[in-house]
Each structure stands twice: as structure tokens, then as C-alpha cells.
C-alpha beads as a LAMMPS data file, in Angstrom:
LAMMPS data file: protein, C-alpha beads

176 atoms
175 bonds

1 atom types
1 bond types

-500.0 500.0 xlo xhi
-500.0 500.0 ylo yhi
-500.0 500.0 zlo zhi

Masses

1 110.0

Atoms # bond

1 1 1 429.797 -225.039 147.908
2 1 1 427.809 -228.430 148.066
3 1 1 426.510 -229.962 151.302
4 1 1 429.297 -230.650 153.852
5 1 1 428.374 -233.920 156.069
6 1 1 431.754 -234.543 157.722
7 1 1 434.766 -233.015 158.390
8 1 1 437.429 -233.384 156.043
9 1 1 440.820 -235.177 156.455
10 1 1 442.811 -231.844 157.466
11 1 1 439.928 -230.422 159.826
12 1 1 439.688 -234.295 161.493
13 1 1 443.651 -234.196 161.817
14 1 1 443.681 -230.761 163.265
15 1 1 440.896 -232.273 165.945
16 1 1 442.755 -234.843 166.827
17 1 1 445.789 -232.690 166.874
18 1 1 444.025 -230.522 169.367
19 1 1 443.291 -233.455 171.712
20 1 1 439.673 -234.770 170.287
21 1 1 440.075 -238.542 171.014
22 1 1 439.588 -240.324 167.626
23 1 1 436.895 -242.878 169.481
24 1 1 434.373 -240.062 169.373
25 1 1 433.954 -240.206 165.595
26 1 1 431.013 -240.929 164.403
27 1 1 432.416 -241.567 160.885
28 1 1 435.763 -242.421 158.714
29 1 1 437.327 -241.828 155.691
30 1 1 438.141 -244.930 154.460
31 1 1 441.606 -245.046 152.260
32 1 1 441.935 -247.815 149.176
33 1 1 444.427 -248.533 147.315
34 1 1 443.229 -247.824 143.766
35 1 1 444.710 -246.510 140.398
36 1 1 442.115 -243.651 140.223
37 1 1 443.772 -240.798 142.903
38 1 1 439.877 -239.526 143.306
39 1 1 438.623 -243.101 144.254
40 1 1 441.078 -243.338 146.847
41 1 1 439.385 -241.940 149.743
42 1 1 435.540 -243.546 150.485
43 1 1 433.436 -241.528 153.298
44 1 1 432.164 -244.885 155.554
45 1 1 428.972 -244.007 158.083
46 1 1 430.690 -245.463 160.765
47 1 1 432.729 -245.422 163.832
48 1 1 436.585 -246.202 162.774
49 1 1 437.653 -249.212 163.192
50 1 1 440.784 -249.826 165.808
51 1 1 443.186 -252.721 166.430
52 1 1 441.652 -253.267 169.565
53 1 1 439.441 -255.477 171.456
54 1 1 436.813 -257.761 168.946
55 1 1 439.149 -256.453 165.991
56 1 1 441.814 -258.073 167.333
57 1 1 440.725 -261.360 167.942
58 1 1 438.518 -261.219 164.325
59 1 1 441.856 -260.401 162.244
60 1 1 444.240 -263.146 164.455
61 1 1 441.203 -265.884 163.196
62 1 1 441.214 -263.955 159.694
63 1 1 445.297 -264.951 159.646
64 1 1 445.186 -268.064 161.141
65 1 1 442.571 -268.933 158.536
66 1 1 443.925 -267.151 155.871
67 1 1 447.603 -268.757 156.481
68 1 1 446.122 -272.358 156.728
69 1 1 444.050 -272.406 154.241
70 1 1 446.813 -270.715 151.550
71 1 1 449.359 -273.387 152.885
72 1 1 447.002 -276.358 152.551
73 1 1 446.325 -274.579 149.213
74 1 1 449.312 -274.522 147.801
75 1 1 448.965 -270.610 147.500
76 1 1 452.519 -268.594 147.233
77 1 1 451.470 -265.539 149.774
78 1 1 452.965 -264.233 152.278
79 1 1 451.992 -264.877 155.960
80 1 1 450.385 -262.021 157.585
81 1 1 449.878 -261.355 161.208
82 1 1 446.835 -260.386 162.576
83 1 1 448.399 -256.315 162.971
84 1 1 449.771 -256.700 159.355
85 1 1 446.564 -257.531 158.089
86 1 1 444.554 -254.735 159.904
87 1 1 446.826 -252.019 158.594
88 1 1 446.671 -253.334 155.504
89 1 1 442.620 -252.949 155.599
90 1 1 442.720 -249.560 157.996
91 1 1 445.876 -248.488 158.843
92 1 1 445.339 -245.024 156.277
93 1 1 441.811 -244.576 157.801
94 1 1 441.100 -241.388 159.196
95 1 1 438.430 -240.751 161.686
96 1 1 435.271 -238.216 161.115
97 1 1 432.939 -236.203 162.617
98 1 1 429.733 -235.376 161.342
99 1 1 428.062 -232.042 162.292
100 1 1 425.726 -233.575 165.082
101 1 1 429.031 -235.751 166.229
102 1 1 430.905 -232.314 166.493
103 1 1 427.946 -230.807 168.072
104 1 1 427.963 -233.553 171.072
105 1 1 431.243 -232.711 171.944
106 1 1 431.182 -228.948 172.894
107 1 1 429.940 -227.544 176.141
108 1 1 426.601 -226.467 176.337
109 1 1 428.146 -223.546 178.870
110 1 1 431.513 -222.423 179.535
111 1 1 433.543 -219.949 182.701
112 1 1 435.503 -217.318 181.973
113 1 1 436.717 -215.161 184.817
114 1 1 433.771 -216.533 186.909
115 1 1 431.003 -216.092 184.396
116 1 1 428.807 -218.787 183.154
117 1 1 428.872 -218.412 178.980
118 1 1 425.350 -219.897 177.187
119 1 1 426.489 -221.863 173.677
120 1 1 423.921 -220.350 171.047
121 1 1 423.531 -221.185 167.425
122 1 1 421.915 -219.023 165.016
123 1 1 421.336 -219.853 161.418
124 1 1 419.579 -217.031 159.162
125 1 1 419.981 -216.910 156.228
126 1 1 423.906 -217.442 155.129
127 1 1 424.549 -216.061 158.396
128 1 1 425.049 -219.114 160.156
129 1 1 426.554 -217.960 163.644
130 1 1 428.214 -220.336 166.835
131 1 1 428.619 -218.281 169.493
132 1 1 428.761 -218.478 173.509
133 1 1 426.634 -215.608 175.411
134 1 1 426.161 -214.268 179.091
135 1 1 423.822 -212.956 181.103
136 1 1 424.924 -209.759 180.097
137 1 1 424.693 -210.328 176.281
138 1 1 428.122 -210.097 176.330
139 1 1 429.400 -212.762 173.631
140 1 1 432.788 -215.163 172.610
141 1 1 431.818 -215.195 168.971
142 1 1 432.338 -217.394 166.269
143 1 1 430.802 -216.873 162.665
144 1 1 431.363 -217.809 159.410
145 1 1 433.264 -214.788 157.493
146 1 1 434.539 -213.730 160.961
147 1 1 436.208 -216.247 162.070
148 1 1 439.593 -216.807 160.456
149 1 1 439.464 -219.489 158.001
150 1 1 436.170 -220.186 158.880
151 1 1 433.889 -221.805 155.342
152 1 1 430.464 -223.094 156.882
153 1 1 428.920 -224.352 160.319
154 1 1 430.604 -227.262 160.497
155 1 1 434.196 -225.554 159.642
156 1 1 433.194 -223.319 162.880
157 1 1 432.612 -226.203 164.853
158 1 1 435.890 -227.478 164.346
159 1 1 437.809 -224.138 164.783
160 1 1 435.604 -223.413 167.925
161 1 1 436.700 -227.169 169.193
162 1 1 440.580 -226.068 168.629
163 1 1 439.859 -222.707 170.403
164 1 1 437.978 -224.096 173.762
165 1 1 440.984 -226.898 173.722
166 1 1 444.006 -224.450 173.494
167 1 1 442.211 -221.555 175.890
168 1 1 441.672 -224.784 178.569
169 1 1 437.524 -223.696 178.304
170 1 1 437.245 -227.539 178.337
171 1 1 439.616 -230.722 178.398
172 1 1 440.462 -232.495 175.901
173 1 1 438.049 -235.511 175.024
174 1 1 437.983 -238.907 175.917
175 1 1 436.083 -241.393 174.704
176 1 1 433.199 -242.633 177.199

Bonds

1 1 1 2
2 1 2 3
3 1 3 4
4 1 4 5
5 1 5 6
6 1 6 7
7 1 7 8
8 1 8 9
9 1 9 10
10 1 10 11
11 1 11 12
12 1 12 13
13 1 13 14
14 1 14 15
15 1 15 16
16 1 16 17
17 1 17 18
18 1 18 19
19 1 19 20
20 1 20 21
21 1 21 22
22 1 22 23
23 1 23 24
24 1 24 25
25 1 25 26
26 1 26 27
27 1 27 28
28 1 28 29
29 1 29 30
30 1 30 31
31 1 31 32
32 1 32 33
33 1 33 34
34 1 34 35
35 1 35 36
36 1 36 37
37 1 37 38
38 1 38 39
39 1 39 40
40 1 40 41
41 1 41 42
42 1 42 43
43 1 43 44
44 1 44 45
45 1 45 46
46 1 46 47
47 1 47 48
48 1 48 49
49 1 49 50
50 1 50 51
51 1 51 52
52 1 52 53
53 1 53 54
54 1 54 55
55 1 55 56
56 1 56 57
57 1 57 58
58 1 58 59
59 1 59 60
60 1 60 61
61 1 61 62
62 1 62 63
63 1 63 64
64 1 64 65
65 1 65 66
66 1 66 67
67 1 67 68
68 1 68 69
69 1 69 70
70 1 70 71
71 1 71 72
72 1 72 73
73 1 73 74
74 1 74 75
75 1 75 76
76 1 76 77
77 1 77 78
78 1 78 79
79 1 79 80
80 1 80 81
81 1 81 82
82 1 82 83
83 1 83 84
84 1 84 85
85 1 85 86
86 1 86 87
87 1 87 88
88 1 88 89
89 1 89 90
90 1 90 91
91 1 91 92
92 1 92 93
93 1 93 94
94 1 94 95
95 1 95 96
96 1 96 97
97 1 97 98
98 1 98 99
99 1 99 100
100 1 100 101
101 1 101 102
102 1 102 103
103 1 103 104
104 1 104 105
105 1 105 106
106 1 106 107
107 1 107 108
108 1 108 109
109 1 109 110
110 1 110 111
111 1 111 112
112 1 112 113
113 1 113 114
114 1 114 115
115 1 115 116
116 1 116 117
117 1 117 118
118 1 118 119
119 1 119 120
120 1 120 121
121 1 121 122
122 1 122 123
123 1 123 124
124 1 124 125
125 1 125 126
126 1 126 127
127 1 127 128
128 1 128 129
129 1 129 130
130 1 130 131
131 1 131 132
132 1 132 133
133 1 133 134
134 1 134 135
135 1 135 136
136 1 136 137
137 1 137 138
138 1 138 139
139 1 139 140
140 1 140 141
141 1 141 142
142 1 142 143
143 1 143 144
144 1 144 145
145 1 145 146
146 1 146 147
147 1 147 148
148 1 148 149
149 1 149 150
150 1 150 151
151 1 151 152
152 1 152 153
153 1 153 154
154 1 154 155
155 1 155 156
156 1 156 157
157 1 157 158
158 1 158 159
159 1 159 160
160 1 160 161
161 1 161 162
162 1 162 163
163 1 163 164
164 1 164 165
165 1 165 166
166 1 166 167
167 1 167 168
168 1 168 169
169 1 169 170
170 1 170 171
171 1 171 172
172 1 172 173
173 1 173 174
174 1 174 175
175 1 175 176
């Protein structure tokens, strides 16, 4: 298996699914229409982008313009509102998280039935291990080959998110 950066589409949907805020990307897939099915998808180093805020006022100038200067023009196009024309550009995108970006979101500790759980992270060899420990060396584990499903580190990250989230270990995560 190559390197893996980012999550993929599926593992950012099932975040986001789970309750991961999609502000706390750190990176997007980036959809384009194209003719070539394996150019459509382009991984951007980036937050997403949202109709929100600056965007909003930047693509209601971008129509304006746009619709003024095809009318004066004599251009046949269609007018486009500022919405239109931002999910035209990123209405596909999906947001990412990169391994660091996953890493800021989980606990360093975690409770369960009143005792304090350490996060630890192990790699040795291909036995790269995500795990939360107490004072007992008693352990909620998490490890590639062990945990269902589970492909790499970062794939671990993700499924340890969705675990924390649907056990209420934390909340889910809002943007700050």
C-alpha cells in the first residue's frame, strides 16, 4: 500500500457522519467535472471552502461581475447567483483530514467508570498500535489487524474517532 496522507472520501463521510464538524479539516478533495473518471477527484492542501462569510461576499461580486460584464458583452449565458456559482465550483467537495489533523482532534486522556485512560501510540515495525492505557496497564486498544476494518494508522484514527463519538468518551467536534 503507498503512503496514505488523508483520509479518503468514505472514511471523511463516515467522520462527519459520526459528528466530526467538517470546519476541522485540514484538507479537501476537490471534485471536477472532467471526461477522465480518475481525474475527477484532486486532493487540495487546504481547509474546504464554505458558502459562508468572505466566500459569500467574493462569489455575489464574482456574479455581479460576471452577469454585467456577459450582458454588456453580448455573451448568451445564463445568470448565476452567487450560491449557484459556489456549488458549481465546490458544491461536490469533500472535506479531509490529514493524519496530524486527525491526531488534534482526539483526547489526549479519556474516563471510563472513573478512571483516567492515557492515549499512547506505538509504531514498531508494521505494528503500528493507537491505544488508550491506565495506571494499571490496563488498555482500550486499537491496532491495525485488530481492529475491524482497520488498514494503517490513519484508518485507526478514524475508526477510533467513530468509537470515542458513539461510546460518548468525547463530544462530538466543533469547530473553534
Amino acid at each position: 500500500m503507498g503512503q496514505v496522507i488523508c483520509t479518503t472520501i468514505e472514511q471523511s463521510k463516515k467522520l462527519m457522519d459520526a459528528g466530526i464538524d467538517p470546519h476541522t479539516a485540514d484538507m479537501t478533495w476537490h471534485y471536477s467535472e472532467t471526461r477522465i473518471k480518475a481525474l475527477e477527484w484532486e486532493l487540495k492542501p487546504h481547509k474546504p471552502i464554505f458558502f459562508e462569510g468572505d466566500a459569500v461576499k467574493r462569489f455575489d461580486l464574482i456574479s455581479k461581475f460576471g452577469n454585467d460584464f456577459s450582458k454588456k458583452m453580448g455573451f448568451k449565458r445564463p445568470d448565476y447567483d452567487a450560491k449557484t456559482q459556489f456549488e458549481r465550483l465546490y458544491g461536490k467537495d469533500v472535506p479531509a483530514w490529514s493524519f496530524m489533523g486527525l491526531l488534534k482532534l482526539l483526547p489526549k486522556h479519556i474516563e471510563k467508570d472513573g478512571v483516567k485512560y492515557i492515549l499512547r501510540i506505538s509504531w514498531i515495525d508494521d505494528d503500528d498500535t493507537l491505544y488508550y492505557v491506565n495506571s494499571q496497564n490496563k488498555t482500550l486498544r486499537f491496532e491495525r489487524g485488530v481492529t475491524p476494518d482497520s488498514k494503517d494508522l490513519l484508518d485507526s484514527l478514524v475508526i477510533m474517532l467513530t468509537w470515542l463519538l458513539k461510546w460518548n468518551y468525547i463530544s462530538p467536534y466543533k469547530a473553534e
